[in-house]
C-alpha positions in Angstrom: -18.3 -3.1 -9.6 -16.3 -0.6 -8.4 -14.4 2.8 -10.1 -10.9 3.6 -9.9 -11.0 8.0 -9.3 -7.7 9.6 -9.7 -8.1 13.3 -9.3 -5.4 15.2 -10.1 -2.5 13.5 -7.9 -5.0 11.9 -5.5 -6.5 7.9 -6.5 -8.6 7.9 -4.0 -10.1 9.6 -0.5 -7.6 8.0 1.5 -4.7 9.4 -1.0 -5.6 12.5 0.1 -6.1 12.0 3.8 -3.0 10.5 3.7 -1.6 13.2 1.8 -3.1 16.0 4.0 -2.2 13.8 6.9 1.7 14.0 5.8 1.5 17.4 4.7 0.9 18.5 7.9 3.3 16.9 9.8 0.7 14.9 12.2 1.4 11.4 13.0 -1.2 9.2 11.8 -1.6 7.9 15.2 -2.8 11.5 16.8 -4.9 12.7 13.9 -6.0 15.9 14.6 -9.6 15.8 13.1 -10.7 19.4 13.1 -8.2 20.4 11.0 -7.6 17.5 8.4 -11.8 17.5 8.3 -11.7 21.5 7.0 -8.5 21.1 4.9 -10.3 17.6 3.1 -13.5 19.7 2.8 -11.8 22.3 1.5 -9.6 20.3 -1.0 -13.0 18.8 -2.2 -15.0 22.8 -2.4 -11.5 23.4 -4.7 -12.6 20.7 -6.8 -16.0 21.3 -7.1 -15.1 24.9 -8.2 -13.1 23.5 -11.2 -16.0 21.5 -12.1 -14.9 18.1 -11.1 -17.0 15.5 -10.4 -16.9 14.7 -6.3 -16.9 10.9 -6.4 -18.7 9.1 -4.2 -16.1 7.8 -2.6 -14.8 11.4 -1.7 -18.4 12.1 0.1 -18.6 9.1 2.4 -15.3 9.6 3.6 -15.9 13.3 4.2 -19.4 12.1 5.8 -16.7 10.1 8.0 -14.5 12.3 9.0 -17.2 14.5 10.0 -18.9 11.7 12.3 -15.8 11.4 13.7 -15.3 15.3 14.4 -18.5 15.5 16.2 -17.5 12.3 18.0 -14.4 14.1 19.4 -16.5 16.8 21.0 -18.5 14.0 22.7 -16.6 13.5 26.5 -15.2 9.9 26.2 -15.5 9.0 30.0 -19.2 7.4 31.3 -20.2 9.6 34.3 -21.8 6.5 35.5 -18.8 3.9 35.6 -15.9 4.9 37.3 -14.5 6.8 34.6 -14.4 4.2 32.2 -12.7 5.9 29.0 -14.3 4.8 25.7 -12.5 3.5 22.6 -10.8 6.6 20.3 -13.4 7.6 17.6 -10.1 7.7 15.4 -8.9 4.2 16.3 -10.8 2.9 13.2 -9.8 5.6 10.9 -6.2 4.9 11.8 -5.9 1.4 11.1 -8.1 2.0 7.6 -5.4 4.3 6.7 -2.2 2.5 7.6 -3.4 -0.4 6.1 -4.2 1.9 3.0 -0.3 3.2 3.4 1.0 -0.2 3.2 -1.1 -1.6 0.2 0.0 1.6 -1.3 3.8 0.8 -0.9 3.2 -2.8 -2.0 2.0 -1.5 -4.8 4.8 1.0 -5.7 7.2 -2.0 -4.9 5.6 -4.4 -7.0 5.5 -1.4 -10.2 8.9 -0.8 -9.5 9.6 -4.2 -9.9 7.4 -4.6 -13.4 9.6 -1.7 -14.5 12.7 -3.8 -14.0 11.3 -7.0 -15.3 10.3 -4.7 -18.7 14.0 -4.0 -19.1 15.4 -7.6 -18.8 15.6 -9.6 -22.0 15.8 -13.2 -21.7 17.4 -15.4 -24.9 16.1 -18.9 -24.9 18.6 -21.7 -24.6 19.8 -22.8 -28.4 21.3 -26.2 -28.9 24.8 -25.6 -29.6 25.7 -29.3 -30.1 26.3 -28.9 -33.5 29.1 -26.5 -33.2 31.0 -28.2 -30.2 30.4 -31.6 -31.8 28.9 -33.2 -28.7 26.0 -33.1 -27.3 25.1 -31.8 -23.8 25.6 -34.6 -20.9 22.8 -34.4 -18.2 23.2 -36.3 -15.1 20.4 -38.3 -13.6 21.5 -38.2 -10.0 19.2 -38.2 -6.6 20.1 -36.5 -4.2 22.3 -38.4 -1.7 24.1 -38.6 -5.3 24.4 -35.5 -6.8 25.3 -34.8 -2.8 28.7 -37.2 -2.8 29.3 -35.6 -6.2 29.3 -31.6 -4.7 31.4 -33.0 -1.6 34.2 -34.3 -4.0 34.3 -30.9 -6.3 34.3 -29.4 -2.4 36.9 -31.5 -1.7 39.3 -31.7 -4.6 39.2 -27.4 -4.0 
């Protein structure tokens, strides 16, 4: 079972990283690591300081970002195989995040859309057959029917 952590504006680790990712003007494709790994380390000292619990969550992706740091220092070419450049340490990180970026939207989208729904009233149908004096006529057509029908109105237009 897991815990949803909202801390202050941030619902998560990757809130943030995005967040500090966006503040900084990078693109989330060229991360650059040092700096978003002091300013999340940072962001979480800030909140130990106000005597905030530091979720789990927060630690392992700090933990991360920190594996990937040390990563970056490592050279990415073998010396042994013709200069055969190894995968991004980021690569994963990136893909975590945009994924993250797009839930996130489909989330807004869908509350935005809640919000809308909670404005719109819907009356249910009442029988009016007792004011008009007949009751409603329904049609019990298929389709190559109801078809010929739409043609005509079409056509008598």
């Amino acid at each position: 079972m897991g815990y949803k952590v909202k801390l202050n504006q941030f619902e998560g680790p990757f809130d943030l990283l995005v967040y500090l990712i966006e503040n900084a003007e990078m693109s989330i494709y060229d991360i650059k690591i040092s700096e978003i790994t002091s300013q999340y380390i940072e962001y979480m000292e800030q909140m130990k300081k106000m005597d905030v619990p530091v979720a789990a969550e927060f630690l392992v992706l700090a933990s991360a970002l920190i594996g990937i740091k040390s990563k970056m220092l490592l050279p990415r070419v073998s010396p042994d195989e013709d200069n055969v450049v190894f995968e991004d340490p980021r690569s994963e990180l990136v893909e975590k995040l945009l994924e993250y970026k797009q839930f996130k939207q489909l989330a807004e989208m869908l509350e935005r859309r809640e919000e809308t729904g909670m404005r719109i009233i819907e009356k249910p149908q009442e029988d009016l057959s007792e004011y008009v004096g007949e009751a409603d006529e329904y049609l019990s057509l298929d389709l190559k029917q109801f078809v010929a029908a739409f043609e005509q109105v079409l056509h008598k237009k």
